[in-house]
Residue frames as qw, qx, qy, qz and C-alpha x, y, z in Angstrom:
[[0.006, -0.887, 0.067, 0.457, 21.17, 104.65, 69.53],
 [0.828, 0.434, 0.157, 0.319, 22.45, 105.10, 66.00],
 [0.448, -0.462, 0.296, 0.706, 25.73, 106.84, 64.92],
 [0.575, 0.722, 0.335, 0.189, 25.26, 109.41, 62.14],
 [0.517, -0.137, 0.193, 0.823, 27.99, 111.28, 60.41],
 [0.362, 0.864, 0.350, 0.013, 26.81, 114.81, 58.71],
 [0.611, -0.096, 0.118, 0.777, 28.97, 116.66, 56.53],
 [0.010, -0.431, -0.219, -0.876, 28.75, 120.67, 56.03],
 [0.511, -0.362, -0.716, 0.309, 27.38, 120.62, 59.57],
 [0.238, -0.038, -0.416, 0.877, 27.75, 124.17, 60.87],
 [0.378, 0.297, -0.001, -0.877, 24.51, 126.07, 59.31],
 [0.421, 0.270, -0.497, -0.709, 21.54, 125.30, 57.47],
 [0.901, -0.129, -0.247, -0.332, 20.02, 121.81, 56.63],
 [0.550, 0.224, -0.718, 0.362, 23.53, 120.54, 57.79],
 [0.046, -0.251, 0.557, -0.790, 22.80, 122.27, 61.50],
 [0.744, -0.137, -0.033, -0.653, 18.97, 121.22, 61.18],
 [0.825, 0.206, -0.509, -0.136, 19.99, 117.73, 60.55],
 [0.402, -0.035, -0.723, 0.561, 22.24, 117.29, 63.89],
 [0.295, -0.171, -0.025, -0.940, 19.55, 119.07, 65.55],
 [0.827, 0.025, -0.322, -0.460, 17.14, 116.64, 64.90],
 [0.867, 0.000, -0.492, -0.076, 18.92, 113.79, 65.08],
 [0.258, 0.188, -0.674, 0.666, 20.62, 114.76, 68.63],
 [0.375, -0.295, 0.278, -0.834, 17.72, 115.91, 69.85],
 [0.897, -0.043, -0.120, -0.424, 15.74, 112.12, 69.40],
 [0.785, -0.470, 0.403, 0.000, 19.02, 110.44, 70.96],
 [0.916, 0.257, 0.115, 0.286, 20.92, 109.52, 68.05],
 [0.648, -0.358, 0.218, 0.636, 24.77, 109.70, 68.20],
 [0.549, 0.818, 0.084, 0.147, 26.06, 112.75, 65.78],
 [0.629, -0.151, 0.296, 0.703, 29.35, 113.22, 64.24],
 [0.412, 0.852, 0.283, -0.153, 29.21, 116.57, 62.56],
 [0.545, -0.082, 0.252, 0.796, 31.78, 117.66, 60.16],
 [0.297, 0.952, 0.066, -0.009, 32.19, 121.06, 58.83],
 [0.610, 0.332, -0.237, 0.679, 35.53, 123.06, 57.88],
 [0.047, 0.299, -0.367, 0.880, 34.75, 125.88, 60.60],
 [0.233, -0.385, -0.841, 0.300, 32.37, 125.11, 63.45],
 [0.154, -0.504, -0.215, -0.823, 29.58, 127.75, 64.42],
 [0.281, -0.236, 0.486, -0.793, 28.01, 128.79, 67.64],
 [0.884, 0.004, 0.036, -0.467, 24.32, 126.96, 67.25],
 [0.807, 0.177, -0.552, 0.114, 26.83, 123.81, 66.57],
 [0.315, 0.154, -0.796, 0.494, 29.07, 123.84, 69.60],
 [0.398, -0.220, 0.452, -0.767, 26.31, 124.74, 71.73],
 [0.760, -0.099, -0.461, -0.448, 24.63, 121.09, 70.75],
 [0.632, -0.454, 0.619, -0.110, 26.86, 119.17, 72.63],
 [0.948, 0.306, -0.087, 0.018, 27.36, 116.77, 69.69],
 [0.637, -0.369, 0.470, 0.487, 31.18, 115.72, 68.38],
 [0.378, 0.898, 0.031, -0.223, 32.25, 118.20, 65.98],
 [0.764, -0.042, 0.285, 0.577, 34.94, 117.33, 63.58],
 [0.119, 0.970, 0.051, -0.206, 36.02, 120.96, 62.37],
 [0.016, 0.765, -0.453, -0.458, 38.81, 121.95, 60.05],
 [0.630, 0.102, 0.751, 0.167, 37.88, 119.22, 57.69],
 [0.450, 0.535, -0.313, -0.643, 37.90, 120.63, 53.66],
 [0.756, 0.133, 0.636, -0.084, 36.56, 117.26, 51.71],
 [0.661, 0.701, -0.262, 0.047, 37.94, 118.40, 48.11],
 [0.006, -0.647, 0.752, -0.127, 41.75, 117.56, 50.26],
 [0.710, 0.330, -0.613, 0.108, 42.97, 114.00, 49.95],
 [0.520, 0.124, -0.676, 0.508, 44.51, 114.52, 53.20],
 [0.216, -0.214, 0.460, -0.834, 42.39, 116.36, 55.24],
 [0.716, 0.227, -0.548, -0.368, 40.12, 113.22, 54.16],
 [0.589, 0.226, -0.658, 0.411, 42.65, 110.95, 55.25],
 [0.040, 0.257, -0.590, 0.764, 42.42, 112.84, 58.87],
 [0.652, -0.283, 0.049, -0.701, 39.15, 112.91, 58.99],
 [0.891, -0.108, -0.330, -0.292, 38.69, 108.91, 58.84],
 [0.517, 0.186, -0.640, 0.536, 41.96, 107.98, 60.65],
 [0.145, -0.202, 0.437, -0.864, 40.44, 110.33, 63.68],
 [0.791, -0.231, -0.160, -0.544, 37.24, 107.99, 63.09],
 [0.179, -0.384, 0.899, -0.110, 39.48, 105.00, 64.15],
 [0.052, -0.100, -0.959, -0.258, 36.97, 102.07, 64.35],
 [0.319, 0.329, 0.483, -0.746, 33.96, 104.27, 65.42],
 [0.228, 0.190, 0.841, 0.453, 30.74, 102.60, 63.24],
 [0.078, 0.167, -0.171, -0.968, 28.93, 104.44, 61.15],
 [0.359, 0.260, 0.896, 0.029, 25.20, 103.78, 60.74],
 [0.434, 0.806, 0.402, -0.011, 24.28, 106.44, 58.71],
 [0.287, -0.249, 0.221, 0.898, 26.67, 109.09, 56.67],
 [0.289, 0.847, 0.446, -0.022, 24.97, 112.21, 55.18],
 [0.407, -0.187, 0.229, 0.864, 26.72, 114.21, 53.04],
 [0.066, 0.918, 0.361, -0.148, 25.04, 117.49, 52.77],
 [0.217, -0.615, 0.105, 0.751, 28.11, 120.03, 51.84],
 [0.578, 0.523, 0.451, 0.434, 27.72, 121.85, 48.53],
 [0.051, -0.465, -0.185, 0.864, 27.89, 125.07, 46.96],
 [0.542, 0.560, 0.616, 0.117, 25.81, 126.81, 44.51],
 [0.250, -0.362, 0.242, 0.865, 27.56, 129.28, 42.00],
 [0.578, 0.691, 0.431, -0.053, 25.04, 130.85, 39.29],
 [0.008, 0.488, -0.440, -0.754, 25.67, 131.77, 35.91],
 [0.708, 0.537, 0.313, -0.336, 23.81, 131.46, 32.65],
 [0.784, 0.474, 0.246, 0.318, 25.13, 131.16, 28.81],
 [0.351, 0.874, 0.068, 0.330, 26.49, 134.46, 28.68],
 [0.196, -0.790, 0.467, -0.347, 28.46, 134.69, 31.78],
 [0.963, -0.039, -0.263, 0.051, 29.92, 131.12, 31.73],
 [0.271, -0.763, 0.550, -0.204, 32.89, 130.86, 34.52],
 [0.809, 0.242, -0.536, -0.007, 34.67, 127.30, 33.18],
 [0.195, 0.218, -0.773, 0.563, 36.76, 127.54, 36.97],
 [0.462, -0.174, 0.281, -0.823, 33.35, 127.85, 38.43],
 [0.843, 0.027, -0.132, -0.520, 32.06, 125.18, 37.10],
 [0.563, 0.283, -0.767, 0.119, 34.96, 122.80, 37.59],
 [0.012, 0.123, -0.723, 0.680, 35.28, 123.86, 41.59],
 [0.784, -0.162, 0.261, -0.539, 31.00, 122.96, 41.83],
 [0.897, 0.033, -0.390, -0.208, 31.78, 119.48, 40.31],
 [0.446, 0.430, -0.683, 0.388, 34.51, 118.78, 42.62],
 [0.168, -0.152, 0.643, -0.732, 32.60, 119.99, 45.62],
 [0.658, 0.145, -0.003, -0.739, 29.15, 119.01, 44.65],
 [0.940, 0.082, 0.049, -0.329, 30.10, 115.16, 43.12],
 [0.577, 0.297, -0.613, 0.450, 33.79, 114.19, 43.34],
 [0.026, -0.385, 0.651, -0.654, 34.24, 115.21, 46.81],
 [0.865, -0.043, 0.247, -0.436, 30.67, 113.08, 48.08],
 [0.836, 0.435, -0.323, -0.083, 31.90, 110.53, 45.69],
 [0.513, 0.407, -0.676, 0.339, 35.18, 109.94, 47.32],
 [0.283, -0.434, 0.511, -0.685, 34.17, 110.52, 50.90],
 [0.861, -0.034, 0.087, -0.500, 31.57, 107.61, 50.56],
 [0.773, 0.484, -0.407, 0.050, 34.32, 105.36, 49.37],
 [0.045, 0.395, -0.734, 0.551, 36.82, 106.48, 52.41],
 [0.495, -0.193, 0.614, -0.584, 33.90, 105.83, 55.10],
 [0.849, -0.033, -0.396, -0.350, 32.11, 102.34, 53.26],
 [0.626, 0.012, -0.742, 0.238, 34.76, 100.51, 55.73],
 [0.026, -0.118, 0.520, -0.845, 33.24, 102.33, 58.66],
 [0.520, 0.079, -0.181, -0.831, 29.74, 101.18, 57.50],
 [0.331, -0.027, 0.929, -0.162, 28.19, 97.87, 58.58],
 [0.112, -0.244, -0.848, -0.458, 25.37, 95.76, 57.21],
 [0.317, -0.345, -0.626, 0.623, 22.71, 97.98, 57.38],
 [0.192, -0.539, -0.019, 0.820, 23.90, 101.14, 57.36],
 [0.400, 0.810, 0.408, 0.135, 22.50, 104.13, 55.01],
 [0.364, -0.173, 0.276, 0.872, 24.49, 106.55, 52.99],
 [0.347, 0.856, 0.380, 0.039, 21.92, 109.94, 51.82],
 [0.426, -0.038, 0.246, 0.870, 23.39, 112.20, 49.27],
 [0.222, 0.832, 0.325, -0.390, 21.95, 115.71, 48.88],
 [0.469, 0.185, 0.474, 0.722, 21.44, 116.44, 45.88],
 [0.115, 0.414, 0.226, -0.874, 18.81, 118.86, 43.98],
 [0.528, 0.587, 0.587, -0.178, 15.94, 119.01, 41.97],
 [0.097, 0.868, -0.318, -0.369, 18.33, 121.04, 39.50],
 [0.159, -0.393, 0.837, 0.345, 20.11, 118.15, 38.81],
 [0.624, 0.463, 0.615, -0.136, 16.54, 116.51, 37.19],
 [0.140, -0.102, 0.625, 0.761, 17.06, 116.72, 33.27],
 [0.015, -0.492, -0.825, -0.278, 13.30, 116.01, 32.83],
 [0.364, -0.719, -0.525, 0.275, 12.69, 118.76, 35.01],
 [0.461, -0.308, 0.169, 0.815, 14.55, 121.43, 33.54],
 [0.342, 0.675, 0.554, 0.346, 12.34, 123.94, 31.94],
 [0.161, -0.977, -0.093, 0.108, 13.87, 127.08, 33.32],
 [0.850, 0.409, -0.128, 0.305, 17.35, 126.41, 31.99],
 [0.118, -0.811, 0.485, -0.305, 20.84, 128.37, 33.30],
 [0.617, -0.572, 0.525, -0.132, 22.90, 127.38, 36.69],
 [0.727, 0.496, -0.473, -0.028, 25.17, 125.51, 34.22],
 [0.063, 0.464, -0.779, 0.417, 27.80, 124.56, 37.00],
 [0.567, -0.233, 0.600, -0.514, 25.08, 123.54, 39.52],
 [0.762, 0.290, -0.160, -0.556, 23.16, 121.83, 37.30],
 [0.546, 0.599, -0.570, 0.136, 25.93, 119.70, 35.87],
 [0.112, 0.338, -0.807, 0.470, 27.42, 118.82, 39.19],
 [0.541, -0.134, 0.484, -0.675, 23.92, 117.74, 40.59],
 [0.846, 0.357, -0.259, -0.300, 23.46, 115.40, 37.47],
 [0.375, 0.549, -0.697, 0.268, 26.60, 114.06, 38.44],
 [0.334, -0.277, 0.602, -0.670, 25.77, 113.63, 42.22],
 [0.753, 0.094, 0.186, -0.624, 22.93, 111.69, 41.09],
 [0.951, 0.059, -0.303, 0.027, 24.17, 108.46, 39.01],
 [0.342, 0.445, -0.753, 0.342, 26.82, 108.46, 41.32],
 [0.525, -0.025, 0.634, -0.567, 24.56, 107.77, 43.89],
 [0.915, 0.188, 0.055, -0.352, 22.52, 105.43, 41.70],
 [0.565, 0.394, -0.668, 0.284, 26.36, 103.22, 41.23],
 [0.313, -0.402, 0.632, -0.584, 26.54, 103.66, 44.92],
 [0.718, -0.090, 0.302, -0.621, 23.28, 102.50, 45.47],
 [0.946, 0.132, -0.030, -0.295, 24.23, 99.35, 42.98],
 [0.524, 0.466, -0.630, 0.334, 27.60, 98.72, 43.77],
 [0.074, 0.356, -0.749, 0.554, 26.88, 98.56, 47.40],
 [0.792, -0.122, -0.202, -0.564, 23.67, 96.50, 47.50],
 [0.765, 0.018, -0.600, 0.234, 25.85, 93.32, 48.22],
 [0.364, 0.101, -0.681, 0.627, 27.09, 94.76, 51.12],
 [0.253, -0.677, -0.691, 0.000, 23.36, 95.59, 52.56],
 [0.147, -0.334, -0.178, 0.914, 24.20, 99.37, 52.23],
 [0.231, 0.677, 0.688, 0.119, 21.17, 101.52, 51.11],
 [0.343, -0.037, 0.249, 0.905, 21.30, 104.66, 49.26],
 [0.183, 0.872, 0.411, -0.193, 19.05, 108.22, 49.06],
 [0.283, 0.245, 0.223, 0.900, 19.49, 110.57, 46.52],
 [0.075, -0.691, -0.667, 0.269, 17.56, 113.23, 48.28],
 [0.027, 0.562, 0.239, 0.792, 15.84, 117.10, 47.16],
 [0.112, -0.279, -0.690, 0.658, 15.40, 119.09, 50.53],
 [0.044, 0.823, 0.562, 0.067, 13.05, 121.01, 48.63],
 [0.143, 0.734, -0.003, 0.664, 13.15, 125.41, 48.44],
 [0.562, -0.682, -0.365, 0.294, 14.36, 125.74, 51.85],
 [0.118, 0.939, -0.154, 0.285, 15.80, 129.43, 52.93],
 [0.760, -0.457, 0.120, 0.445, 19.31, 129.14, 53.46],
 [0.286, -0.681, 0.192, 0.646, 22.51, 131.19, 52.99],
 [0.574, -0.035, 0.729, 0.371, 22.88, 129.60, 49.74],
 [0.118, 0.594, 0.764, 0.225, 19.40, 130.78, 48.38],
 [0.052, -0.143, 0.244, -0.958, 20.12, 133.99, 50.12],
 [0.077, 0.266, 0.794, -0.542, 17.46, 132.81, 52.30],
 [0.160, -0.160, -0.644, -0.731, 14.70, 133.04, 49.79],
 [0.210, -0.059, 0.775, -0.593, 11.75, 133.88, 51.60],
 [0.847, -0.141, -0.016, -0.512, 9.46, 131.61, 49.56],
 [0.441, 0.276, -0.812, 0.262, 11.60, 128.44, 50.88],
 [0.826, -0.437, -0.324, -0.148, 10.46, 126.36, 53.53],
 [0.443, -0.821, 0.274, -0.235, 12.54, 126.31, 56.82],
 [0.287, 0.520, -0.803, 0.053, 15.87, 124.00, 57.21],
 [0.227, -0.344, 0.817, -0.403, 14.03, 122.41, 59.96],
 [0.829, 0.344, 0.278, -0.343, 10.61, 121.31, 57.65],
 [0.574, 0.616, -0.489, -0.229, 13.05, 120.52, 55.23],
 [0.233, 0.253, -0.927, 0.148, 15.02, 117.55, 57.48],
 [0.618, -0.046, 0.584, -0.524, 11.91, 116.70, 59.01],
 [0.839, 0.441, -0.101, -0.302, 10.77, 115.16, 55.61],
 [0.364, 0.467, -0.803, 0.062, 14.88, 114.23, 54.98],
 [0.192, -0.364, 0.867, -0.281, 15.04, 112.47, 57.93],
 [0.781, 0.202, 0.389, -0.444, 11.10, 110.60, 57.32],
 [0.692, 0.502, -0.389, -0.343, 13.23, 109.20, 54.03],
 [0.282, 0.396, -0.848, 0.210, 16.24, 108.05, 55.55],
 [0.459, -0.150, 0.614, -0.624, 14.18, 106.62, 58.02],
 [0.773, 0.127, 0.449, -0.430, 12.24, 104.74, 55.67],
 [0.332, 0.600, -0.640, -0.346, 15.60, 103.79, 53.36],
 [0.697, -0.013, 0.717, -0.004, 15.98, 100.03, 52.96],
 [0.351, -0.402, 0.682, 0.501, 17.50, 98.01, 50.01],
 [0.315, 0.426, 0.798, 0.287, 14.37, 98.08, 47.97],
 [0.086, 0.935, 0.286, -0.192, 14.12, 101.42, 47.78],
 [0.459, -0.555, 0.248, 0.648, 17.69, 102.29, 47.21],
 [0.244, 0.091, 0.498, 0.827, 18.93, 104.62, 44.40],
 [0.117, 0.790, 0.583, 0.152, 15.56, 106.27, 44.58],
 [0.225, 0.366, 0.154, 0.890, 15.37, 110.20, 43.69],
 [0.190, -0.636, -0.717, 0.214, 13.29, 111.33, 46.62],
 [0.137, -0.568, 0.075, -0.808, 12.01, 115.29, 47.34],
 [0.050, -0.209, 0.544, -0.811, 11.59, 116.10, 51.23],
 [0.608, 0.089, 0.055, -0.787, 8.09, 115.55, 50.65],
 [0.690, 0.216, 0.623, -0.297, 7.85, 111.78, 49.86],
 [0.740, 0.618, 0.129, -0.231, 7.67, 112.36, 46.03],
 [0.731, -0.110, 0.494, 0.457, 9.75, 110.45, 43.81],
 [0.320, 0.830, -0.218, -0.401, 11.36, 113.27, 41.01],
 [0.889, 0.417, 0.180, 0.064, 12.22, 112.05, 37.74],
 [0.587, -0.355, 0.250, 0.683, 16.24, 111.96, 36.43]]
């Protein structure tokens, strides 16, 4: 039985994702900042009042891990704030990079000593954050912060190679969630981690730093 950590846990791909991976026996640590009904009612271990832009609430989170090992950490929280050229929001865009690729960034850092030889670290990112892929321009903030998300995971992915950690940068694909105001061409949260989980599943140190979509296909930076 592995031990996975998911962060942004309560709803969405975050809820699909403990879902899943409780339901096939594997250990789940879910973190969110406010816990939700479909969560407590897994039965998992729910770490709740946890905000991952705080230093210290950080700090609590991993101290409260004590020496519990981690063989996977998914860090799924984000938000997504639109805005185009004309209606630029400079605080908007700071508070996605913070939450979107500083706050992943640092969390992965706290929990690498909780992480054995092994272990996998996926970051969700977004197919938004693809520069080659951009042909519909806007979502300045998101954008930005997903670009970000993305060579930081590709550092990860080569800074922790020595220590036989492996790294996904993963695209869940259009999936309808709150975020998307539940777009209803999106795919479901739960086809969406079925694919996540068929990556992480098939992560391993020769693959690391790869740019995957839900689907298997490798998307271009």
């Amino acid at each position: 039985m592995a031990t996975y950590l998911v962060t942004g846990a309560n709803r969405g791909i975050g809820l699909a994702y403990c879902r899943q991976l409780h339901s096939r026996g594997d250990q789940v640590i879910a973190v969110c900042r406010q816990s939700s009904d479909e969560l407590d009612a897994l039965g998992v271990r729910i770490e709740s009042g946890i905000e991952l832009t705080s230093a210290d609430s950080v700090a609590a989170l991993v101290n409260g891990l004590g020496d519990q090992k981690l063989d996977c950490v998914i860090l799924n929280a984000g938000i997504l704030q639109s805005m185009g050229l004309n209606d630029l929001d400079p605080d908007s865009i700071r508070q996605q990079f913070e939450v979107n690729a500083l706050a992943p960034l640092l969390l992965a850092r706290a929990l690498v000593p909780l992480m054995p030889e092994g272990s996998k670290l996926a970051l969700m990112t977004s197919r938004m954050g693809s520069i080659e892929d951009n042909t519909s321009g806007g979502s300045y903030g998101y954008r930005m912060s997903k670009v970000a998300l993305n060579i930081a995971g590709k550092s990860l992915a080569v800074d922790l190679k020595t220590s036989g950690i492996a790294v996904a940068i993963l695209h869940p694909g259009l999936v309808k969630t709150r975020m998307i105001k539940f777009n209803p061409s999106g795919i479901s949260p739960e086809e969406s981690v079925q694919g996540l989980i068929a990556r992480i599943d098939a992560l391993t140190l020769e693959n690391s730093g790869s740019f995957w979509h839900a689907s298997g296909t490798l998307l271009p930076w």
